[in-house]
C-alpha positions in Angstrom: 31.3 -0.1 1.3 33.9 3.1 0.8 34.0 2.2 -2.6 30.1 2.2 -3.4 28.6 3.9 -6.0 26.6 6.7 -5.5 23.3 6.5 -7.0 19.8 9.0 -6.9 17.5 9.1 -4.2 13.9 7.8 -5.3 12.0 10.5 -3.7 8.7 10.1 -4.4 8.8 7.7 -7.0 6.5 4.9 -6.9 7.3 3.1 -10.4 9.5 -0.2 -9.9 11.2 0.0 -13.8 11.9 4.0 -13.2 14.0 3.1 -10.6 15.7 -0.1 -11.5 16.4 1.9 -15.2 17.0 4.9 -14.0 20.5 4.9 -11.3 18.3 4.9 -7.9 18.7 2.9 -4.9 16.6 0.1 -4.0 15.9 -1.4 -1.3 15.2 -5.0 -2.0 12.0 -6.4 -0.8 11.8 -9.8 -2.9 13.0 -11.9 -0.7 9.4 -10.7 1.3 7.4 -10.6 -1.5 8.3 -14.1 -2.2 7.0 -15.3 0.9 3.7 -13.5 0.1 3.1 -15.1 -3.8 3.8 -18.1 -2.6 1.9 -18.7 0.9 -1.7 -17.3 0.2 -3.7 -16.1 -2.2 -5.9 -12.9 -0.6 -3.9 -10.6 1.1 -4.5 -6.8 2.7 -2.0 -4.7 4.0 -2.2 -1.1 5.8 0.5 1.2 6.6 0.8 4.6 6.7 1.1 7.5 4.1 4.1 7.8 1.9 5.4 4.3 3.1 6.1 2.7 -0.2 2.8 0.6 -0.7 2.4 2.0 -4.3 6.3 0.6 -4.8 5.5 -2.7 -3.5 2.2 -3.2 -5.9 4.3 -2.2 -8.8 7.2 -4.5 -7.8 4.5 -7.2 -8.1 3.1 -6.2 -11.2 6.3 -6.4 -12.9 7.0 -9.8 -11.4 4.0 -11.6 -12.6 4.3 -9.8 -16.0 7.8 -11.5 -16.1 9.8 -8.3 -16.9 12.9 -10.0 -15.6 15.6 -8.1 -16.5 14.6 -5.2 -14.1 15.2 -7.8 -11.2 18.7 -8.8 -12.1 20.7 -8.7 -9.4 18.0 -9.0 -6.6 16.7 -11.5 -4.6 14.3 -13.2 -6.4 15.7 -13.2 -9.8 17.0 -16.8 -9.4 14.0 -18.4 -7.8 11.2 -16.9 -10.1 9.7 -19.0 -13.0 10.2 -16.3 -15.7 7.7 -18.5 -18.2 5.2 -18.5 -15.7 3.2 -15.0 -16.4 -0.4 -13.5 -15.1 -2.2 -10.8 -16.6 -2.1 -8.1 -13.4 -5.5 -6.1 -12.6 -4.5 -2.2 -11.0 -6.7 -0.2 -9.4 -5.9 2.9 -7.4 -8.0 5.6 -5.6 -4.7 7.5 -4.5 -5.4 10.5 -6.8 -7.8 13.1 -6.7 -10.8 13.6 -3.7 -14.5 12.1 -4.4 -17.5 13.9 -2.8 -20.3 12.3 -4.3 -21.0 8.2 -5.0 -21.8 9.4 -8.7 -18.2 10.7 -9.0 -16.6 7.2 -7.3 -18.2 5.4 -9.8 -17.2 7.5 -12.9 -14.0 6.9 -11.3 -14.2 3.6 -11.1 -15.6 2.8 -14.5 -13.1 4.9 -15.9 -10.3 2.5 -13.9 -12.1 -0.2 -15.1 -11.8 0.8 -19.0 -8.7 1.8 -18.7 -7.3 -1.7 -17.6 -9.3 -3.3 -20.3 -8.1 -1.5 -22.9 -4.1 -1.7 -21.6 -5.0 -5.4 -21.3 -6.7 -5.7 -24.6 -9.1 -7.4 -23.4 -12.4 -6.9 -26.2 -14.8 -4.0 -24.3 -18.4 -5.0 -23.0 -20.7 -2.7 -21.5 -22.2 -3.9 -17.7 -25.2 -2.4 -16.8 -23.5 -1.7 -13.4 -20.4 -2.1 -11.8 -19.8 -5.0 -10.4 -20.9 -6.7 -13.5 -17.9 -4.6 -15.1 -15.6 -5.4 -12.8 -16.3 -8.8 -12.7 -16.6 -9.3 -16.5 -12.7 -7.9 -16.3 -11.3 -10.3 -14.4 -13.4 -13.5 -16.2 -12.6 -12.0 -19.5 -9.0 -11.5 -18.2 -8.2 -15.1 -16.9 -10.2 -16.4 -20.7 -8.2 -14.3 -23.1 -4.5 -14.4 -21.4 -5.2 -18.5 -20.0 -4.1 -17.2 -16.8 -5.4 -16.3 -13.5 -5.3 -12.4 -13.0 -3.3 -10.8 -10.4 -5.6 -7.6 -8.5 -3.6 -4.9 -7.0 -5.6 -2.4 -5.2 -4.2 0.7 -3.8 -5.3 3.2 -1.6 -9.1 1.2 -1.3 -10.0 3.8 1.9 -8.8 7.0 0.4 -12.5 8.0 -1.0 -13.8 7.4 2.5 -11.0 9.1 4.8 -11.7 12.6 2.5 -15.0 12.9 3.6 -14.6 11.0 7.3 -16.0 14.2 8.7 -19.0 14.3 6.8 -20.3 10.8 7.8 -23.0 10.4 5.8 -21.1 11.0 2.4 -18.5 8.7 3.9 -21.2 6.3 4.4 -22.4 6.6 1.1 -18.8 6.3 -0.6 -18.3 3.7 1.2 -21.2 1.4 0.3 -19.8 2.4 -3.4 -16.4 0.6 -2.5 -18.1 -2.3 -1.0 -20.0 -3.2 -4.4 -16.8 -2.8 -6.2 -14.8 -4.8 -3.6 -17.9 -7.5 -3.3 -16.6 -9.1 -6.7 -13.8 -10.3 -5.3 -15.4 -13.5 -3.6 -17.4 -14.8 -6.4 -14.1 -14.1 -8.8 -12.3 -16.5 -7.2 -11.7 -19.2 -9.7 -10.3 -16.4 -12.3 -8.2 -15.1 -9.6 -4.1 -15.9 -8.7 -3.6 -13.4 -6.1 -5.3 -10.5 -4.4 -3.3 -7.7 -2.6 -5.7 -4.6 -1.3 -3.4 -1.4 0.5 -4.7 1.2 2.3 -3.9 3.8 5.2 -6.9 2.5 7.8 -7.6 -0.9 8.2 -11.8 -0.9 7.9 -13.7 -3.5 10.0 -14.2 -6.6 7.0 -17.6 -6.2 7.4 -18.2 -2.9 6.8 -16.1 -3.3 3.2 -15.2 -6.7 2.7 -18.4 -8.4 3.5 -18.3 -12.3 2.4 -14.3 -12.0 1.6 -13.6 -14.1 5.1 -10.9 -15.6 3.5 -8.8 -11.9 3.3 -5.2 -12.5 5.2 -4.6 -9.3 6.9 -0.9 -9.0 7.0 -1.1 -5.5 8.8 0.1 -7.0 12.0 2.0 -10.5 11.2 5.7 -10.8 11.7 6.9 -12.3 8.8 5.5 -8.8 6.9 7.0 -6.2 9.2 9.4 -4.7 6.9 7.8 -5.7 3.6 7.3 -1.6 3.3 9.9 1.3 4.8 13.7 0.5 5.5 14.9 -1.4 8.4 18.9 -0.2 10.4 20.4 -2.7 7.6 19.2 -1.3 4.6 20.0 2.2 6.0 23.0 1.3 6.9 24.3 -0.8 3.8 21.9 0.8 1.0 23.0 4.1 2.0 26.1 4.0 3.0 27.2 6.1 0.9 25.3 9.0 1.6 25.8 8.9 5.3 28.9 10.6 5.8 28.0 14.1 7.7 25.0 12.9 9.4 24.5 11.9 12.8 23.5 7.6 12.3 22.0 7.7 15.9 19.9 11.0 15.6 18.7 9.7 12.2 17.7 6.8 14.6 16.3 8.5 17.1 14.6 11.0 14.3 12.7 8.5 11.9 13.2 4.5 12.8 9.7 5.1 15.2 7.7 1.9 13.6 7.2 -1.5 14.3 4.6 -3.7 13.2 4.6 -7.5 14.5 5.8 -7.0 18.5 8.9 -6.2 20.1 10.9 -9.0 18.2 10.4 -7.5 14.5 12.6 -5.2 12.5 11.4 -1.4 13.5 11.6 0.3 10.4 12.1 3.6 9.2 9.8 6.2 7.0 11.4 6.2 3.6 10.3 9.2 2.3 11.6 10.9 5.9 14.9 9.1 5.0 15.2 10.0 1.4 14.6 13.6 2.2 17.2 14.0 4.7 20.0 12.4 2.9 19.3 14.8 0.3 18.6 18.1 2.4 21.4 16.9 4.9 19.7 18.6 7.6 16.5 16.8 10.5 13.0 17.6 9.7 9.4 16.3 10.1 9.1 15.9 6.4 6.5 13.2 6.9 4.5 15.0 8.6 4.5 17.8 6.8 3.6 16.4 4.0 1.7 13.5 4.9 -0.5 14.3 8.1 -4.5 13.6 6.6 -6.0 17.3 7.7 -8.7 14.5 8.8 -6.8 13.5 11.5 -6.2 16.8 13.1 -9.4 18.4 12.7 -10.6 15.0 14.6 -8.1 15.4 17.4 -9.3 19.3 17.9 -13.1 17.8 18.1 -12.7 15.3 20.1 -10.4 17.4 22.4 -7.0 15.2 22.6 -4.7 16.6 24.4 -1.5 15.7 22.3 1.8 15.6 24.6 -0.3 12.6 26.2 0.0 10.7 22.8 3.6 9.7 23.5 2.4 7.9 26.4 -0.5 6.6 24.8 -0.9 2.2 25.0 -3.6 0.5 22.9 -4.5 -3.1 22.9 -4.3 -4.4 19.1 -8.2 -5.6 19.6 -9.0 -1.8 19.7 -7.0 -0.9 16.9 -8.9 -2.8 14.7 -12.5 -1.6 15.1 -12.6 1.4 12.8 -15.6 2.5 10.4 -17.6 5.3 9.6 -19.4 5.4 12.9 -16.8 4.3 15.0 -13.1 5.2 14.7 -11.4 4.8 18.1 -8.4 7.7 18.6 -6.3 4.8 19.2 -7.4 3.4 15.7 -7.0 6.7 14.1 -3.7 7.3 15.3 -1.7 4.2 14.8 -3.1 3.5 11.5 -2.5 7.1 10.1 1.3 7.0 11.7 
């Protein structure tokens, strides 16, 4: 590995072609996205903030839009049918803060015309939105002779910036659910389905009718599919480890593991990435990451944080989270 090349850190970039073209390291995550194209069809995934979900979507957007010279050398590149394309659907909430339903759906039917016209699929005015939306994907799967691919990112975002006002949340909320509602009846136009956010929302409360979602959140097989596990730290990067401490970058930043005591933990990328280029520990996560949310609901509620690294939840618990009803527990593990 002494001989390795040294290439730049992706810090904070979330485009799969940018770093593949552009002399960055990557961490290859085929061999786990292969499992996922190939086992179901309806997938959701949460994980925390600035975890590489936005990486992963894109990864699969360039797959199924067979761009198969950026995967030369990985994985996956021998054991993809490069003929076999299908036109990807992207939606994203990541940027910006909504207050008001009337601004989540300009947002969303701005998305929504965007993608059509990227797609070049001919434009036709809904009278609401999920007539839009579904009209996209039929009009998709007609004009390409494919299935579409939807890629949703950051589906909760919208709802978490106003979690302490809970009637706007509320409101925002039942505007995600129309949009997300589509889904189900979309199902013959539809090849695969992957929806990422920080919190994991009951399925009723935003997926009401899409029974057949696979939450991967928790499963084993997924544990690493984001962040870097002690073998891609230590081959990835070997290069850049020389000066730093390997078991007080342990002890610093490899604190996740999703899946039980038997599954990769993994590390925080961006936390990584930063301190192979600072060269020096810091909470970088959390001082960029930590949802204001989250610790003006700690101060209300009156948590009293050195008990949180004692803290034990059942995985039942951790799941029952909406508007009305956010455990700590909930709150805590799914924002990191």
């Amino acid at each position: 590995m002494a001989d390795q090349q040294r290439l730049r850190l992706p810090i904070g970039i979330q485009t799969f072609s940018e770093i593949r073209e552009g002399g960055y390291y990557y961490v290859d995550k085929t061999p786990i996205i292969e499992r996922l194209v190939h086992q179901n069809k309806y997938y959701f995934l949460s994980r925390p903030r600035r975890f590489g979900k936005s990486l992963l979507l894109d990864t699969l957007r360039c797959l199924f839009e067979g761009r198969q010279k950026l995967f030369e050398g990985l994985y996956i590149h021998d054991r993809w049918d490069w003929q076999q394309t299908h036109p990807v659907i992207r939606l994203s909430f990541g940027s910006g803060v909504m207050r008001t339903r009337e601004e989540l759906d300009t947002r969303i039917r701005d998305q929504l015309f965007l993608e059509r016209e990227r797609l070049g699929v001919s434009l036709q005015r809904e009278t609401d939105i999920a007539g839009e939306f579904s009209a996209l994907i039929r009009d998709t799967h007609t004009q390409y002779g494919e299935r579409a691919v939807v890629l949703i990112d950051e589906y909760d975002k919208p709802i978490l910036d106003n979690i302490l006002e809970p009637e706007r949340a509320r409101e925002l909320r039942e505007g995600l659910k129309n949009l997300y509602s589509v889904i189900k009846d979309a199902d013959p136009h539809l090849h695969l389905v992957l929806i990422t956010g920080v919190s994991k929302f009951s399925k009723v409360s935003l997926f009401s009718g899409l029974n057949n979602l696979n939450d991967i959140t928790l499963d084993k097989p997924y544990a690493d599919i984001c962040g870097y596990t002690d073998e891609d730290v230590d081959t990835v990067f070997a290069t850049e480890l020389p000066g730093l401490d390997r078991a007080e970058i342990r002890d610093w930043y490899n604190g996740y593991r999703w899946g039980g005591t038997d599954t990769p933990s993994v590390y925080n990328p961006f936390d990584v990435l930063l301190l192979l280029q600072k060269r020096q520990f810091g909470p970088y996560w959390f001082e960029s990451a930590t949802p204001t949310f989250l610790v003006n609901l700690l101060k209300e509620r009156g948590v009293f944080t050195p008990e949180l690294t004692a803290w034990h939840s059942r995985p039942a618990l951790l799941s029952r989270f909406d508007v009305d009803d956010i455990s700590t527990d909930a709150l805590l593990f799914q924002t990191g």
